[in-house]
N, C-alpha and C positions, 0 to 999 in steps of 0.2 A: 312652563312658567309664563304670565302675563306680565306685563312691563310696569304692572302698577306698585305702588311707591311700597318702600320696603322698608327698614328701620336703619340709623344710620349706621351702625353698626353690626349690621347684619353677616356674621359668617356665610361663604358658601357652601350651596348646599353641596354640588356635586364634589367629587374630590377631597371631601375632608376627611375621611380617613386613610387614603396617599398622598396627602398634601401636604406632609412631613407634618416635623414637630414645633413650626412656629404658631403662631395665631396672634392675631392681630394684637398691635399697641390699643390701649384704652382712648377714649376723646380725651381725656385732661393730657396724657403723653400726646398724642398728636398736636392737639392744641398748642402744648409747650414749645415742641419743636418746630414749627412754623410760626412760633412768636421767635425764638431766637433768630431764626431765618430772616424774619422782615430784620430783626435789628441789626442783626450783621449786615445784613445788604444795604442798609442805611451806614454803614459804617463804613462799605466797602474802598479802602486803597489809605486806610488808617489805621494799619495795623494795631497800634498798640491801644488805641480809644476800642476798638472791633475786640479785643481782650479782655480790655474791661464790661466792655457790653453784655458779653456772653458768661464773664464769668458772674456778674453780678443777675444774670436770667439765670443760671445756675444754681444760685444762694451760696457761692462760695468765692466773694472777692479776695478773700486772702490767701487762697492758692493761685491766682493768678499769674502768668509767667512773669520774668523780671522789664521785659518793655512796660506791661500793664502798669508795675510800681511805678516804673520813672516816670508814665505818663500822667498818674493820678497825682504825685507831685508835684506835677510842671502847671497842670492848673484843675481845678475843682472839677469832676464829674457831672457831668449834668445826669438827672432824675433816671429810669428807668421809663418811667411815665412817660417824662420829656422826650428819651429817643424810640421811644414808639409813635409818639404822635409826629417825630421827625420821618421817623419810616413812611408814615401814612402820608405826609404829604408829598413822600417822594412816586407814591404809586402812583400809577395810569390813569383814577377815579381824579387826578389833583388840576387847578385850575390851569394851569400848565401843557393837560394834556401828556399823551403817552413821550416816554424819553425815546430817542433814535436808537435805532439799532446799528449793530454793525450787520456788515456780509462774512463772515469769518471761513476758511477755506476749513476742509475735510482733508483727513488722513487716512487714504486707503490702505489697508491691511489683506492684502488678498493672499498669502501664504506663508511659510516658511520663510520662504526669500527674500522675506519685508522684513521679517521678526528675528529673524538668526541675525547676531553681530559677527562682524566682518572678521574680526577679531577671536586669537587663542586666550589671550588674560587683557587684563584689562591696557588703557579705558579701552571700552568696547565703544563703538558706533555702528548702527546698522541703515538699509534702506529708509526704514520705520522714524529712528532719529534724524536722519540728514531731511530726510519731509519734514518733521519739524522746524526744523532751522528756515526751508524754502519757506514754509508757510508763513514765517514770524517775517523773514526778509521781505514776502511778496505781499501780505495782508497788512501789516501789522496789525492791529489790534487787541483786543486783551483777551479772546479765547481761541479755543482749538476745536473741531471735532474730531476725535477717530472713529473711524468704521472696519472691527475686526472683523474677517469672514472666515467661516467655515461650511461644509459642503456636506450635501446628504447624498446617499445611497440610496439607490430603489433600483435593486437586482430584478424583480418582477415589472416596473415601467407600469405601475399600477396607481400612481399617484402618490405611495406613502414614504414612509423613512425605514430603511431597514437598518441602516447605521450612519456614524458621524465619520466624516474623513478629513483632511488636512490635503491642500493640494503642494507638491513641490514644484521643483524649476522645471523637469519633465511634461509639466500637467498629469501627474496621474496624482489622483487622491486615493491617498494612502489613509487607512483608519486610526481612527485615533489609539492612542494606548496611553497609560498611566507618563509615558514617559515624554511620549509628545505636546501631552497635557500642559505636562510641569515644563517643559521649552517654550513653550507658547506664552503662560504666565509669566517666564524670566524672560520673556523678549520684549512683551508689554512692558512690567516694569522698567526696562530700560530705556522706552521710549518715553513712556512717560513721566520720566523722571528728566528727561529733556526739557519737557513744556512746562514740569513744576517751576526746573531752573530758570526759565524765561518767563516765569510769574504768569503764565496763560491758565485759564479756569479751562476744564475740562470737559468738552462733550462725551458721551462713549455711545454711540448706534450701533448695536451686533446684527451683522447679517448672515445668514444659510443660504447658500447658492446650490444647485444642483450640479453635484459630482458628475452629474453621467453628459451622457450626449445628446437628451432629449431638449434641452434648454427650457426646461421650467421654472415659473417665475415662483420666488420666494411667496410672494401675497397669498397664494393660495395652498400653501403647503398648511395641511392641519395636521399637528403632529401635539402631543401631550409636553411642556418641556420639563416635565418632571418624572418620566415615562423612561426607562433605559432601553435601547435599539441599540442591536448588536453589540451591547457590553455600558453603555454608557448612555447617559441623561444629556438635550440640551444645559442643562443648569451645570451639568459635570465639565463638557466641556468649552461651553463659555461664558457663564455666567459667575461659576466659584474665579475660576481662573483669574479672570479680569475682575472682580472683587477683590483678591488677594492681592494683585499687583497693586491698583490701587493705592491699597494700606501703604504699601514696601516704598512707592513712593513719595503717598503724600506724608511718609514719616521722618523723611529725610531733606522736608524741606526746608532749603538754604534759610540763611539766619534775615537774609537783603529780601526774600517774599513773606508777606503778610499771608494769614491760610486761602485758599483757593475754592472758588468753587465748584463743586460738581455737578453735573446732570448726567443721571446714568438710565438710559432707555434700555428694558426687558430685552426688546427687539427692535427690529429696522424694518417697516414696509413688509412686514409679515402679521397679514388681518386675520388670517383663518385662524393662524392658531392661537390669537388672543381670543378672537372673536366664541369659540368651541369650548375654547380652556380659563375660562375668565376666573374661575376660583381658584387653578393654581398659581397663574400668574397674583392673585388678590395674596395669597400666601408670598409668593416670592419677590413681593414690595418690601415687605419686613425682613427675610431671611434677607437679602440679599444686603440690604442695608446695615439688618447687624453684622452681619460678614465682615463689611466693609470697615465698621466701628471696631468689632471684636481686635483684628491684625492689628489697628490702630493701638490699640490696649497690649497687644501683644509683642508689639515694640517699645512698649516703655512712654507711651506719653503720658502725659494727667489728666485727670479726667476733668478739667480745667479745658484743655487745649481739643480733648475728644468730644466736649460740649459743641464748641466752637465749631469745628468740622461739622459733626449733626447737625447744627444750623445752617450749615451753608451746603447740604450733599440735599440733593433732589432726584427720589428714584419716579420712573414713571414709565409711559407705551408710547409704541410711535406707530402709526398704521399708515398704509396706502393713504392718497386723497380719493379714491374710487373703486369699483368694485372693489368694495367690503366683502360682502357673500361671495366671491371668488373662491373653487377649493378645487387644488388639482383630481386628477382622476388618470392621468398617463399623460405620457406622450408633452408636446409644450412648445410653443415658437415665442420665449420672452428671453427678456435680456438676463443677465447676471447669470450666466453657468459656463461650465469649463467650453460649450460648445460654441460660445456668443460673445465670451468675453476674454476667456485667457487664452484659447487660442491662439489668438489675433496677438497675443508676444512673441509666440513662438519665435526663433530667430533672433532675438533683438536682448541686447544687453545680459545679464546673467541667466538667460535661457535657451543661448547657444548652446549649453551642455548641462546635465543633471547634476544638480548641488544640494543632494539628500541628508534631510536632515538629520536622520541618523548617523550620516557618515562623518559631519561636521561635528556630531558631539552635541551639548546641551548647550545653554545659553548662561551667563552668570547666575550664579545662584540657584541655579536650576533645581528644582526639589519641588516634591508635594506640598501644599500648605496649606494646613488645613485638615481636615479628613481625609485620611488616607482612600484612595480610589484602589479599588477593589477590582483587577482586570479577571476575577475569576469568577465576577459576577455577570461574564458575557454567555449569553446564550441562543438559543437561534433564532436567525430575525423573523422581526413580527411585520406585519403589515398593517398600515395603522387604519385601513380600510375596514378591517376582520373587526377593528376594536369597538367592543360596548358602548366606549363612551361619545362614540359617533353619532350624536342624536340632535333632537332640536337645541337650537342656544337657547340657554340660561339668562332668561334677563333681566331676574332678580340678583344674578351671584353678576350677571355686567355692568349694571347698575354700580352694584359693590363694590366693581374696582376703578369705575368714574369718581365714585366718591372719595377713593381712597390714595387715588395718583398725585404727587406734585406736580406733575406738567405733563400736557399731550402733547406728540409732536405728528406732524403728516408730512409727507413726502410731496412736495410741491410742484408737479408738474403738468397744471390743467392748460387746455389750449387754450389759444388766445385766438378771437377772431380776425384777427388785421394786424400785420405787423405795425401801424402806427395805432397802436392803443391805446387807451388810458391808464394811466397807473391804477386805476381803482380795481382792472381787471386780475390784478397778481393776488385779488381776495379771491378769484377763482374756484382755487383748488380747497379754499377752508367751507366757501359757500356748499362744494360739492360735496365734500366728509360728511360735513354737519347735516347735509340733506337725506343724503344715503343714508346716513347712520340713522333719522329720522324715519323716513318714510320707505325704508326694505328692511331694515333689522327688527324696528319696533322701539328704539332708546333715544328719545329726544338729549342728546348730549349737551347742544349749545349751553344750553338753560343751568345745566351744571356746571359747568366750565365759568359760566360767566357769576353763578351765587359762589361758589369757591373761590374764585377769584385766581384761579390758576392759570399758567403762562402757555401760550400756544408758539410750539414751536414748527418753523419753514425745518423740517430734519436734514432735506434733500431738497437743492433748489438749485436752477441752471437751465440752460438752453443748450444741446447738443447740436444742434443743424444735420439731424437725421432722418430717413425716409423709412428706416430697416427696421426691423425687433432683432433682427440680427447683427445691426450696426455695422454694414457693409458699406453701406450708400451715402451720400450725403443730399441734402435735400436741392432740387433745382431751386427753388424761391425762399424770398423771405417770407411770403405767405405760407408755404409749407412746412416750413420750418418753427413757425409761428404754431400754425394749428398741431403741431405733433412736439414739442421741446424734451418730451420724455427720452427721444430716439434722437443717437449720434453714432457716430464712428468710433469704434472702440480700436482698443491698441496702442500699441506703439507708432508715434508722429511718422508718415508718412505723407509729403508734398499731395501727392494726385491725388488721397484721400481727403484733402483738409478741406471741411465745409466752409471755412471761411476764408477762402482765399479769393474767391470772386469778389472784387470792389462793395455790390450790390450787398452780399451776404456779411464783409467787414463789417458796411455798414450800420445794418441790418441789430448785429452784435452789439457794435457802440449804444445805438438806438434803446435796445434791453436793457443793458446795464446800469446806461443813463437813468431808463425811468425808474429800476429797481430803485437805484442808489436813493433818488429824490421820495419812493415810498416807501422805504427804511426813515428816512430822516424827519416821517409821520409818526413815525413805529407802527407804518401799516396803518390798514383801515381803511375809509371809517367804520366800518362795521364790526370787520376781523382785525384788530392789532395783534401784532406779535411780539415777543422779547429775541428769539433770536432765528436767525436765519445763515444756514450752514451750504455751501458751494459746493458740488458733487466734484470731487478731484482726481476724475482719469479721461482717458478720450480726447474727443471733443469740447467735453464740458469743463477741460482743464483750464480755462484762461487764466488762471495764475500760476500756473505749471511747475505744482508740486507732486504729481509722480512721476518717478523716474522717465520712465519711458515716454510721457509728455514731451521731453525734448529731446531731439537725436543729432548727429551731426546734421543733416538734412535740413533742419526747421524744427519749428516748434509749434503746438497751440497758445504758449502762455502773449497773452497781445498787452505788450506794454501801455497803451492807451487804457484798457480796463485795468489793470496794475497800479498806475499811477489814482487813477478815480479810486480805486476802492480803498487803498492806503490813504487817501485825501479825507475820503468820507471816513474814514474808522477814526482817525486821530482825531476828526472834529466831534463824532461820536461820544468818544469818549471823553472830549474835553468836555462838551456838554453835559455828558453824568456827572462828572465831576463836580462840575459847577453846582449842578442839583444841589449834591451829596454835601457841598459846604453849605449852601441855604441851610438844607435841613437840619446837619448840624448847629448851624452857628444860633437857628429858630430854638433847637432844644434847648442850649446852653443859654441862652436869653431865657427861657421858661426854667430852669434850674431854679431851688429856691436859695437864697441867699444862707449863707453858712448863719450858724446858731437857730434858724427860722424852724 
């Protein structure tokens, strides 16, 4: 295929007939639900006006829940019309200019030992929740990201997937099974039934790290995820999964949080196999979202309160800021695998000894949900090198799901040439996406991104002060450390590794944060704005030191100076939307038309 223009609703061509049994929403359905969306967002942190908004974009205000009534009581409704054009003037296009973002911190999920509660019956807490709690204490802010991981297999070191595994406290990745599945599922929901209670909107970035010991980087794995290896589908074991919790918890949110919103990325910094498999992924926009709706439904909400969710849930991709075209082939010296990155615990906090998840039992609620998984559907691994569908990209069916995403996100880690920069340089990493994806794939993306009008997400953003891909070393300079921010120390806080303990290097840190903070408070740009930008949370790059192992008796990375700024800048952030969000309102209810009129 040529890159030239397709129809907007163009199915893909490869993979439709194992690209299961959804097929895309109509324009008028898409259309709908990204008109609720602006108007809830126009709504957002007014819960019971955000009720009536949606239930009246629904055509059914009389099933509204009961805040909606009191509220339509308390004073007349402005127009539908009215809080669209409120919406509109709250976007980025408005004279105003784009709103500030926050830096909101990330929730690493790197095994079992994050997800298992500590606990035999309830209340449960686990690793996974108490990061919630650091994050709310050290960010605040009004969102969260988590980043679940799980790990592939490649028995032949030939570049593919032969299966999925789960890493325990041991480091050995263990494969998945129906039962690990369903632990994984009820440990997310308990975590994120954490951030519901603390009214935080949801990120979710899924990442595959390499099980083995060759330390290959996710980016370049191409793997089908709708393809079962060794028994199971990426979609089987985290994509249903983490849909299903989801539901469990956003069904049970407290009566004191208005609904929440979500952004749920396919993947995390995994380009190949978007880039290869762009029709399944175009398919698994839609399943994955009804998924998401369906549990909702399946818990008893109204289909009032299930509109209102649809409006506010944003499925979409998130790839590398660079090599794109990267696809493993064996062997590997990057970060993110059992050899690069969870070694480096060994020793330290719950991985002094093995705390197998099997042996501990399931997780509350623990069970399938959903589609039963099928572990007799394993059989023997395939190598994804062998497979057919290993051919030139599709740039008709890539196209298809630029069209089709709510938001991109990229992982933000382009050098910088001087550590005294300018802020304009943290467009970096968007300038490099949008070029690559330009002028080596063949898909001018910008162009679309910016007539959609869709929101460009920092997925993965920070500064490590590393020299390594294997995160041993810390950088001698701040120039160094500057030109490379992708690379830190990974592990568990130890003194003589900490990059930023040389005065020069603190410095250097401050310096970053400072400018970050001040081009958030542009929402980015000028060229590249963004809506949100998410803090990578292990290592080095943990300066608000939310995973465990971030702080030990010894010391810590979390640097109360960056702590202090970014809780500073998020609450002004947010008072700032807010402000918006009553302009906008207070503009539509003036345009309201006068009762009897």
């Amino acid at each position: 295929m040529t890159g030239t223009a397709v129809q907007r609703r163009r199915g893909p061509q490869r993979g439709e007939g194992g690209g299961g049994g959804g097929a895309g929403s109509s324009p008028g359905e898409r259309r709908q639900r990204r008109g609720v969306s602006a108007l809830a967002l126009a709504a957002t942190g007014a819960g019971a006006l955000l009720l009536l908004v949606c239930a009246l974009a629904s055509g059914s205000p009389a099933a509204a829940a009961p805040a909606a009534a009191a509220a339509a009581a308390a004073k007349p409704m402005p127009s539908l019309a009215a809080v669209a054009a409120a919406a509109a003037a709250m976007s980025s296009g408005n004279p105003l200019g784009p709103p500030p973002v926050e830096l909101n911190p990330s929730v690493m999920i790197l095994g079992m030992f994050d997800w298992v509660p500590y606990q035999d019956q309830p209340p449960f807490t686990s690793r996974c929740s108490d990061m919630v709690d650091r994050a709310k204490a050290s960010a605040g802010g009004t969102r969260i990201n988590f980043v679940p991981t799980h790990y592939w297999q490649d028995k032949d070191s030939n570049g593919g997937v032969d299966a999925y595994c789960y890493m325990d406290s041991n480091m050995d990745c263990v494969r998945h099974t129906a039962q690990s599945i369903a632990s994984f599922r009820s440990g997310l929901e308990l975590c994120f039934r954490r951030a519901v209670e603390e009214g935080l909107g949801l990120s979710i970035v899924p990442h595959l790290d390499d099980g083995g010991r060759t330390a290959a980087w996710r980016n370049g794995l191409k793997f089908n995820p709708k393809q079962k290896y060794g028994g199971f589908s990426y979609e089987d074991v985290m994509l249903n999964p983490i849909a299903d919790a989801l539901a469990a918890a956003i069904a049970v949110t407290p009566s004191w949080v208005d609904p929440l919103p979500v952004w749920f990325a396919l993947q995390g910094e995994m380009s190949a196999t978007v880039l290869n498999y762009p029709g399944e992924y175009w398919y698994l926009l839609k399943e994955i979202r009804d998924r998401f709706l369906s549990g909702l439904r399946r818990r008893g909400l109204p289909e009032t309160l299930v509109a209102i969710h649809s409006g506010l849930t944003q499925v979409g991709v998130s790839f590398n800021f660079n090599k794109v075209l990267q696809v493993n082939t064996g062997g590997g010296v990057g970060g993110g695998s059992a050899a690069s990155v969870l070694a480096r615990f060994l020793g330290f906090g719950p991985f002094m000894q093995g705390r197998g998840l099997l042996g501990l039992g399931l997780g509350p609620g623990a069970g399938p949900d959903g589609p039963e998984l099928d572990p007799a559907l394993a059989g023997p691994a395939r190598s994804l090198l062998a497979s057919p569908d290993a051919a030139a990209l599709d740039l008709g069916a890539l196209r298809s799901l630029f069209e089709e995403i709510d938001f991109l996100g990229i992982s933000a880690y382009a050098a910088l040439d001087d550590p005294d920069f300018p802020m304009t340089a943290l467009q970096n990493a968007a300038f490099t996406f949008f070029g690559e994806m330009r002028d080596l794939v063949g898909l001018d993306v910008a162009p679309i991104i910016r007539r959609r009008g869709i929101d460009l997400h920092y997925s993965e953003f920070g500064l490590g002060g590393g020299s390594s891909p294997l995160g041993t070393a810390a950088a001698a300079t701040p120039a160094a450390a500057a030109r490379t921010p992708f690379y830190g120390v990974w592990g568990a806080y130890v003194p003589a590794n900490d990059p930023w303990a040389p005065p020069a290097m603190r410095a250097f840190l401050h310096s970053f944060f400072s400018k970050t903070l001040g081009w958030l408070v542009q929402g980015g740009g000028p060229t590249y704005t963004v809506s949100h930008c998410f803090l990578w949370g292990m290592g080095s790059w943990d300066v608000l030191g939310i995973y465990p192992e971030s702080t030990m008796p010894e010391g810590t990375y979390k640097d109360p100076q960056v702590v202090d700024s970014v809780r500073r800048h998020n609450a002004a952030a947010a008072a700032a939307v807010e402000q918006r969000r009553q302009a906008a309102m207070q503009q539509a209810q003036q345009s309201a038309p006068s009762p009897g009129k």
